[in-house]
N, C-alpha and C positions, 0 to 999 in steps of 0.2 A: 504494500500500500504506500502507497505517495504520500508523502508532508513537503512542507514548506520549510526551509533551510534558513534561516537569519545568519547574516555573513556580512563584517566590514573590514575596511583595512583598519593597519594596527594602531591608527592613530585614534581611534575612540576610547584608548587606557581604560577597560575595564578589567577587574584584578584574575586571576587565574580561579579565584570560587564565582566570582560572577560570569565567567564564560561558561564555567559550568553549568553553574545553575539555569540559567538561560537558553546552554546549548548553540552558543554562536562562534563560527568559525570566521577565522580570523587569517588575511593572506599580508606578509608585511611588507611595508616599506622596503627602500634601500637607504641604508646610512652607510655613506664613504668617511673615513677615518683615518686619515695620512693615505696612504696609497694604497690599502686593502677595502674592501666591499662586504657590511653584514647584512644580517637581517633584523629588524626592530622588535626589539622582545624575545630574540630567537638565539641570537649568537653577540650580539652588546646588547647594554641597559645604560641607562642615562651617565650612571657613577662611571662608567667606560669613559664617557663623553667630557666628563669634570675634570678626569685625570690628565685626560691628553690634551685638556684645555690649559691645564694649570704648569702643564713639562712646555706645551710647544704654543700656547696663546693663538692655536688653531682650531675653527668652528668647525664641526663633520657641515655635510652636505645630504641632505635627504632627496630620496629618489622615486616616484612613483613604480609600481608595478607595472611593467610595458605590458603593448595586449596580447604578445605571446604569451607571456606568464599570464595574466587575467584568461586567455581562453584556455589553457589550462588547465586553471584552478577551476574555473565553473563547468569543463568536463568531467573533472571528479566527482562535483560535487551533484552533478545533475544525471549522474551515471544511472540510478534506480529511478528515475523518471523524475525526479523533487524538482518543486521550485525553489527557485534562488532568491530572496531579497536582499542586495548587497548595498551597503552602507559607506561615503567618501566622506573624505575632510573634503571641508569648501573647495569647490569648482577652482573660486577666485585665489586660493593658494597652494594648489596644485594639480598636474594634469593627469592626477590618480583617477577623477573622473571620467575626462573624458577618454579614457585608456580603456577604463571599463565598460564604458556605452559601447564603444567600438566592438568588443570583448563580445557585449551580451547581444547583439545582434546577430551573432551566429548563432542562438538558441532560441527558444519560442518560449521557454521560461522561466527568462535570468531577467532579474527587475534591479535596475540600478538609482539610489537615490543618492542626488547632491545633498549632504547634511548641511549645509552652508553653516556648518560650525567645525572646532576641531575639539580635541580628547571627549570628558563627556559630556560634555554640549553636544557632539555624536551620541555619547555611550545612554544619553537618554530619550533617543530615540530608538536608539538599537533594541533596549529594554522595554521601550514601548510596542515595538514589534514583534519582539518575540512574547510580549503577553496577548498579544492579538492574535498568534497563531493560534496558541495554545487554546485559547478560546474556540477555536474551530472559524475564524473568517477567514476569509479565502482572499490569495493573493492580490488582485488586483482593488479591493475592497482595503487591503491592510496598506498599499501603497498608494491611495487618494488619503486615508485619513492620516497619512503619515507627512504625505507634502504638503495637510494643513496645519500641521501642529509643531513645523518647523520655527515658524514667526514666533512660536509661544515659550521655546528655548532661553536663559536666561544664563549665559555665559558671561563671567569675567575671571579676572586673576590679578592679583596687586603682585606687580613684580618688586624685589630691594633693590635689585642693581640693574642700570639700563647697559652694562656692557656690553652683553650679548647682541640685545637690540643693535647697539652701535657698529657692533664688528660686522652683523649680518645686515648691514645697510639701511638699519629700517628706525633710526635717532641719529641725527646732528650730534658732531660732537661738542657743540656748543649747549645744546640741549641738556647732554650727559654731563658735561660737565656744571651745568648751572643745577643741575637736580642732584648731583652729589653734594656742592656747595650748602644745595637747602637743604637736601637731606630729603629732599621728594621720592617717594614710590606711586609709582603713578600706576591709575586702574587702568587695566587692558580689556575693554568690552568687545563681544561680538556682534557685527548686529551686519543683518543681510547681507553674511556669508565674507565680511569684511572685520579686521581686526582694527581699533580705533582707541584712542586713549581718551579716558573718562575722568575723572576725580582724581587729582592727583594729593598725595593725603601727604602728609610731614610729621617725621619723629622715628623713635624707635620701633622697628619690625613689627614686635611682639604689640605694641599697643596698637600701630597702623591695623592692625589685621582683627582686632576687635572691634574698634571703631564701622571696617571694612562691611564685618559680620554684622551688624546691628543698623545700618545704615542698608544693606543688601536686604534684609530680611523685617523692613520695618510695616508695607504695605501687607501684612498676613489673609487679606480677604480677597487679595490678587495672588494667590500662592497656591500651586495642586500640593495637594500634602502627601502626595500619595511616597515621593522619593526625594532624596538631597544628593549630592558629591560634595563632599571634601576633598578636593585635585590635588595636590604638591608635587613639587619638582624639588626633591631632597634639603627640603627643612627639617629643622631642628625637631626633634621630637616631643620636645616640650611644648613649641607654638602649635603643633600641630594638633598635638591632643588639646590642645586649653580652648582652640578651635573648635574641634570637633567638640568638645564638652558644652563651649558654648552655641552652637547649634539645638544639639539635645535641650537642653535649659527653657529653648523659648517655645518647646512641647508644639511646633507643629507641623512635623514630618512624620511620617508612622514607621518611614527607616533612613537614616541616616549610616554611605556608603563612603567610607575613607578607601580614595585610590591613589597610588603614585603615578603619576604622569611619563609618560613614557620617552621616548628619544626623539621624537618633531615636535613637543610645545619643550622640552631641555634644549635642544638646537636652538630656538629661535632667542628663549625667555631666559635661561639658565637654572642654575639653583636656585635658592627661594624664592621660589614665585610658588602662591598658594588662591588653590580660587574655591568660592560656593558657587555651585551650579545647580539648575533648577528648571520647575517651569511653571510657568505663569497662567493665569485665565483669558489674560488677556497678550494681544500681540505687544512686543516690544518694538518703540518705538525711538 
């Protein structure tokens, strides 16, 4: 008997129990790393990426899956007859998607969605789909009410250091250096498939990221309660739990999912950058 298959690339960072539990299979990226080639999540992890940032002050380069590898992987996967619903980081920052439209055209039932977000600003939609399967709605039914519940995504991340930014093109370094001077961490928001800077907040880390939480989570009657992420890209353990602690505290998510971010938001953002992600009732505007 046929099912439907939930499947993104690796940039949706959901943890190794939530792939489980979900059942979503996952094809990864390419990260170049001095002159060798891995796979994201497979063969480096982010701390790969921090090391050889900190000996050689060189950024890896992240690679989409070409549509050889993408036609592939949806041969595998659609070998017992299943459908596919496959999941991208934004169109607008990589050409993972359009690799895989090309990909899913050779089959009649590989469905490809731009998630016009990245890690899980993906990962909650991903988990929105695989709860729709399981339900029993049938694929083309689970991919209209998933390209309306994109706008309802509520992605950001407060980064500490804009170096990374800087080295990967994407901050002045007048910028970076005027927001080390303040001592700015500036919010990294996603909104229609585009990465933009929001609130830029000033002080230490630890209290930036409480402020962050309580200023994200203040409108609670625009909020589905139904899931949360807590993202990091290798912070301290401490902020990260006080975080998560303070999520739980304001009692209105029914689960609250701490994930580490994986090797494309560590390439772009670096280490501590930590985001809430969520979704809303209404569209973000």
């Amino acid at each position: 008997m046929s099912k439907i298959i939930i499947s993104s690339d690796s940039t949706c960072d959901l943890s190794a129990e939530l792939k489980e539990r979900y059942d979503v299979r996952i094809i990864p990226l390419g990260v170049t790393l001095g002159d060798k080639v891995y796979r994201d999540g497979i063969d480096i992890n982010p701390d790969d990426i921090y090391a050889h940032h900190a000996k050689t002050g060189e950024l890896p380069k992240t690679t989409a899956a070409n549509v050889g590898e993408c036609i592939d992987y949806f041969t595998d996967l659609t070998k017992d007859g299943d459908a596919v619903i496959h999941f991208t980081i934004s169109s607008t920052m990589s050409s993972t998607y359009s690799n895989a439209c090309l990909a899913a055209a050779e089959f009649e039932n590989v469905y490809v969605i731009d998630s016009k977000n990245l890690s899980t600003g993906g990962g909650l939609l991903v988990v929105s789909a695989a709860e729709m399967a399981k339900s029993g709605m049938e694929a083309g039914d689970i991919v209209a009410e998933l390209e309306k519940l994109i706008p309802y995504v509520d992605a950001s991340f407060v980064i500490d250091s804009l170096e990374y930014l800087h080295k990967g093109g994407r901050c002045s370094a007048l910028a970076m250096m005027g927001a080390n001077l303040l001592k700015l961490k500036p919010c990294i928001e996603v909104k229609d498939g585009s990465m933009g800077v929001g609130k830029k907040y000033r002080g230490v880390y630890g209290r930036v990221l409480s402020e962050y939480v309580d200023e994200r989570l203040q409108n609670i009657d625009d909020i589905d309660n139904r899931r949360v992420f807590v993202t990091h890209a290798g912070c301290d353990s401490e902020i990260v739990n006080a975080v998560v602690e303070q999520v739980k505290s304001k009692g209105i998510f029914k689960e609250v999912f701490l994930t580490r971010a994986g090797c494309t938001i560590s390439s772009h953002c670096g280490a501590n950058t930590l985001g809430v992600l969520f979704i809303r009732k209404s569209p973000i505007k």
